[in-house]
C-alpha positions, 0 to 999 in steps of 0.5 A: 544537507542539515534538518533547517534547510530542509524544513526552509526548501519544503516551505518554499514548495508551491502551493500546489504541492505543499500540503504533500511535502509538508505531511512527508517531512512531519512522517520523517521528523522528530525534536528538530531532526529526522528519525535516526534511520534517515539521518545518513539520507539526509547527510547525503541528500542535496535538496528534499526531493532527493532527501525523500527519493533516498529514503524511497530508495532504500529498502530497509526503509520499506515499512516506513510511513514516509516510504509509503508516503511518497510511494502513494503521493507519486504513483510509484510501481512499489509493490514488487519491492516486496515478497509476493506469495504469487503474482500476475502479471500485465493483467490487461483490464477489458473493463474498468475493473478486475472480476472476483468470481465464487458461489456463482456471484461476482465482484467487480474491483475497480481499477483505474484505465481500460485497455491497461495492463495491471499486476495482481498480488497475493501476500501474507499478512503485514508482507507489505506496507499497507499504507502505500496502498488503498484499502478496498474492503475484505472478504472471506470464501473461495474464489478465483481472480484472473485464475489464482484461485483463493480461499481464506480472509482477505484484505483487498487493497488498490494501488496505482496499476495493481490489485493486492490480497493480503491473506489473514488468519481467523481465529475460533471467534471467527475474528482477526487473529491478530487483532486488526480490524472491528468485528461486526455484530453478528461476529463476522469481521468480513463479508463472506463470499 
């Protein structure tokens, strides 16, 4: 497949789903071709949609933009692709959500469907393509969810039947070590638990 009938077929896309294909085909190109990582993909490919699956596919292509892209647009179950520090499996939701509970308080996370099964990770920071995801909040403290116990800084994270904590470090400023995020005016770049 060349780059010309690629951008013709994501034209022809109905309108329905046009908006996602035409966001996916400007994450995978640059000066009238693709990014060089998904060029052999595109040799191969027989239409777009197997263009994009291919680059889904392969692993080395796991940070990508287009990669979460797709990952996002189409529900896929992506987060065993990557090297979780721990994992709970087929945590069944009993309520619409899953409980962070510490200091006597807890936090309901919102997840989609009672009665399902979901899997709740633990990463260490940049472990993951966070844009396949969506970013809930933060929070710092010690606290239990569905018996991992936490402590530390934490993104949470909510994807489509998962749960994910990405562990980051503070710094003696009390901020970000690597320097995401905004700090707060009191100095805090969270909230504490």
């Amino acid at each position: 497949m060349h780059y010309e009938e690629l951008k013709e077929q994501v034209k022809a896309v109905p309108a329905a789903r046009a908006k996602d294909f035409k966001e996916l085909l400007s994450l995978a190109s640059i000066a009238g071709g693709v990014w060089p990582p998904f060029e052999k993909h595109l040799e191969e490919a027989k239409d777009f949609r197997s263009f994009f699956k291919a680059i889904y596919d392969d692993d080395a292509c796991r940070f990508e933009n287009v990669w979460a892209y797709w990952a996002k647009m189409n529900r896929e179950p992506w987060a065993d692709r990557f090297e979780a520090d721990r994992v709970a499996r087929g945590v069944l939701l009993d309520t619409r959500g899953i409980f962070l509970k510490g200091g006597g308080n807890e936090l309901l996370i919102p997840l989609a469907g009672r009665s399902q099964a979901v899997n709740v990770y633990l990463f260490r920071e940049n472990a993951f393509n966070e844009k396949a995801a969506e970013f809930y909040g933060a929070i710092e403290g010690s606290f239990t969810c569905v018996g991992i116990e936490l402590e530390g800084a934490f993104d949470v994270f909510r994807t489509h039947r998962g749960l994910i904590f990405e562990r980051w470090e503070v710094d003696k400023l009390n901020r970000r070590a690597d320097g995401k995020g905004q700090v707060h005016a009191d100095g805090d770049c969270c909230t504490p638990w």
